[in-house]
ZAMARGU-4260 file (C-alpha; in steps of 0.2 Angstrom, whole numbers, plus 5000, padded with zeros to 4 digits):
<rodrens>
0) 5000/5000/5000 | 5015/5009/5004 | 5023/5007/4989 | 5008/5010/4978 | 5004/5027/4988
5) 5022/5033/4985 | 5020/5026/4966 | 5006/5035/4961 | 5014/5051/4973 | 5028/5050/4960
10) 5018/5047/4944 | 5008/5066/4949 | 5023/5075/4951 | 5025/5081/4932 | 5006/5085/4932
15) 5006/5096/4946 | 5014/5115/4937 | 5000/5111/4925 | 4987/5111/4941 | 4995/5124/4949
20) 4997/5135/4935 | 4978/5141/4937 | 4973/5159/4943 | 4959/5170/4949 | 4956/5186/4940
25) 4950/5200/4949 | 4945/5218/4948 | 4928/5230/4953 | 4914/5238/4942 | 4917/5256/4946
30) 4900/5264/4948 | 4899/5282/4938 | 4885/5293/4932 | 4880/5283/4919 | 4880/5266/4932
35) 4874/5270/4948 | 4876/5253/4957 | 4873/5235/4961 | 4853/5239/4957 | 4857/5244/4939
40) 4866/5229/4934 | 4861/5216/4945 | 4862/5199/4933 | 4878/5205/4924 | 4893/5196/4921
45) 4911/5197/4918 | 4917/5185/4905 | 4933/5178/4898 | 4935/5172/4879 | 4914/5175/4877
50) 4908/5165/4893 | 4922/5150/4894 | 4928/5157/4911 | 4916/5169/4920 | 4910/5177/4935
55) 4896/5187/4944 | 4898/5205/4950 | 4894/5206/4969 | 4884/5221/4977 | 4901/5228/4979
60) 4906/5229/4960 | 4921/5218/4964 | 4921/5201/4956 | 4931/5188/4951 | 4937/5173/4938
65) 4943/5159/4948 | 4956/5144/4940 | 4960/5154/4925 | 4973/5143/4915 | 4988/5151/4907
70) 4984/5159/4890 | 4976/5175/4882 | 4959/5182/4883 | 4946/5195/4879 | 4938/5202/4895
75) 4921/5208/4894 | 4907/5211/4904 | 4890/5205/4898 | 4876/5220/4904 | 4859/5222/4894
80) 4859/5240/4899 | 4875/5245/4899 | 4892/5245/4889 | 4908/5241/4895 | 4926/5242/4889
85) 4936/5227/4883 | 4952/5220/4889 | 4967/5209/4885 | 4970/5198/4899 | 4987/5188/4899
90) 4990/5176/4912 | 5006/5169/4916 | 5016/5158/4929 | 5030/5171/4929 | 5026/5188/4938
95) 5015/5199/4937 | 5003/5182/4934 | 4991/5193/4925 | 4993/5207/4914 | 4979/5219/4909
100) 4980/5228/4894 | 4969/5237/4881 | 4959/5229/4868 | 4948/5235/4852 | 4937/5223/4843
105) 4943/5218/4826 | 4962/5221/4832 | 4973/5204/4833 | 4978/5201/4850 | 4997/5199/4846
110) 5008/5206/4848 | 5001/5216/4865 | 5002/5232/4868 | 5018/5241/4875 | 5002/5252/4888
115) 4997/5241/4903 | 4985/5244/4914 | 4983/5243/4934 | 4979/5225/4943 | 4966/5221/4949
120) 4956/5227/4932 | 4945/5244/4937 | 4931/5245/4922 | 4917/5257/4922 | 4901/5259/4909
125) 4904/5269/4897 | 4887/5272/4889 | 4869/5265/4891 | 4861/5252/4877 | 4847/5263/4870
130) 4833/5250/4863 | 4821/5261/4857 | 4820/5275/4845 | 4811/5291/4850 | 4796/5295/4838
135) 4798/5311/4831 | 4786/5325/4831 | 4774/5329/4817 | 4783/5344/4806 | 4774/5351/4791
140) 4788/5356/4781 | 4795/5336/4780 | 4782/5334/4769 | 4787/5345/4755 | 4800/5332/4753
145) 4790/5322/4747 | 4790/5319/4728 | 4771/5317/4726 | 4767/5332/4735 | 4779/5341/4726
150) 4770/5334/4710 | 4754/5338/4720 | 4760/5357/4722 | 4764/5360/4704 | 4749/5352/4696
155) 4740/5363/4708 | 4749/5378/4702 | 4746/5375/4683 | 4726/5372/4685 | 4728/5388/4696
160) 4735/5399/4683 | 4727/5389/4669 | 4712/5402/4666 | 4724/5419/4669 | 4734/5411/4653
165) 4718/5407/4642 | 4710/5424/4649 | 4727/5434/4637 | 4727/5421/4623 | 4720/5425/4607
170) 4707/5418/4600 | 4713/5407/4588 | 4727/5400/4602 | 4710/5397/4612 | 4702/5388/4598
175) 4716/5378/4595 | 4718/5375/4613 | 4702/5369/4615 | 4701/5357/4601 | 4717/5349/4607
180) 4710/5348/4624 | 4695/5339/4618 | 4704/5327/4604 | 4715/5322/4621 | 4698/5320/4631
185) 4689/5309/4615 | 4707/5298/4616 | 4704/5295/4634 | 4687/5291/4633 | 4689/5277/4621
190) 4705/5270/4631 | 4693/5267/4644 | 4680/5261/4633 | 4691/5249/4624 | 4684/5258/4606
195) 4698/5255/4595 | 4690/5261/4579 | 4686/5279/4589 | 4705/5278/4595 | 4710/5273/4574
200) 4700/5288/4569 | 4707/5302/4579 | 4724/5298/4574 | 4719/5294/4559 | 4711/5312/4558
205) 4727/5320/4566 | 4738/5311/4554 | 4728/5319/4539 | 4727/5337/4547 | 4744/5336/4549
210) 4750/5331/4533 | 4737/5344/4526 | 4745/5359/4534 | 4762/5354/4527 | 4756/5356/4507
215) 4750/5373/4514 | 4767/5379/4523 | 4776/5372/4505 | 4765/5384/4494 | 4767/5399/4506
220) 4784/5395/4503 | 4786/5392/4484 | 4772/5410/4481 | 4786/5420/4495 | 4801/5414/4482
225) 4790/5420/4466 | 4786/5436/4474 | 4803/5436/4477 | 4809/5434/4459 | 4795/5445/4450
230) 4804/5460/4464 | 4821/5456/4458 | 4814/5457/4438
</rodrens>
């Protein structure tokens, strides 16, 4: 028994650095005016590595990590209402068996920084999780950035200073106005009916108008460059 005790006594001597080399981190919340106390954060938790070593905050702020192997890790401290700094946490069998130092999300954690910080770790909030939006007041003026109400404004306008611009036109502007006006209302109208023959035969109308006011512009022409001959005779 002796000998077995004494065995097994000798078998465990080359495990025991790696049994020893465990060790608590430590440090306080430091309450501020954004963190008040205990009450505000009552369920939080400071975690190594995203919860793989952890501990609770006591009612004094301190807390602490117990059997921390040696490595390094990302300290943070899980709050819903509050946000917290994150750290670089070296532990180490040779002195100081920990080492705090700074750390930014996205930056790789080697080589560490030359800036240390003061052991046991000190962290405060450094601002408060907002999870709702504040509704914003009714203001009259945002909708006048609205596309539609612009396109609402100007229609507006024009059917506004429609009549003032008929009242100066002359009369054969009006009449032609008018019959414009009422061809674009006939075209509509047999849209909506599904009347393809009436929608054939005021285009087929327009068509012929138009190619009848283009002889007409061709003769004016042609009588302007005899006139102008029988001067130069």
């Amino acid at each position: 028994m002796v000998r077995f005790t004494a065995t097994c006594v000798f078998m465990s001597l080359p495990l025991l650095p790696l049994l020893v080399a465990a060790f608590d981190v430590t440090g306080r919340i430091k309450w501020n005016d954004i963190c008040h106390g205990y009450q505000d954060i009552p369920d939080a938790r400071v975690v190594l590595d995203d919860g793989r070593w952890f501990g609770y905050v006591r009612r004094d702020g301190r807390f602490a990590i117990p059997n921390v192997d040696e490595g390094t890790y990302t300290l943070s401290v899980v709050s819903h209402d509050f946000q917290f700094d994150q750290l670089r946490i070296d532990v180490s069998t040779a002195e100081p068996h920990v080492s705090v130092h700074a750390y930014v999300p996205g930056v790789p954690l080697f080589p560490a920084p030359p800036v240390s910080f003061i052991y046991p770790i000190v962290l405060s909030a450094r601002a408060r999780n907002s999870y709702f939006a504040r509704r914003e007041a009714f203001n009259p003026l945002d909708m006048l950035k609205s596309p539609m109400m612009l396109m609402m404004l100007v229609t507006g306008g024009l059917l506004f200073a429609t009549p003032y611009l008929m009242a100066n036109m002359d009369q054969e502007a009006l009449s032609e106005v008018k019959g414009r006006q009422n061809k674009l209302l006939a075209a509509q109208n047999s849209i909506q009916n599904m009347d393809i023959d009436g929608l054939a035969n005021l285009l087929g109308a327009e068509s012929n108008s138009t190619k009848s006011s283009k002889p007409t512009a061709a003769t004016a022409s042609t009588s302007g460059k005899g006139k102008g001959k029988a001067r130069k005779r």
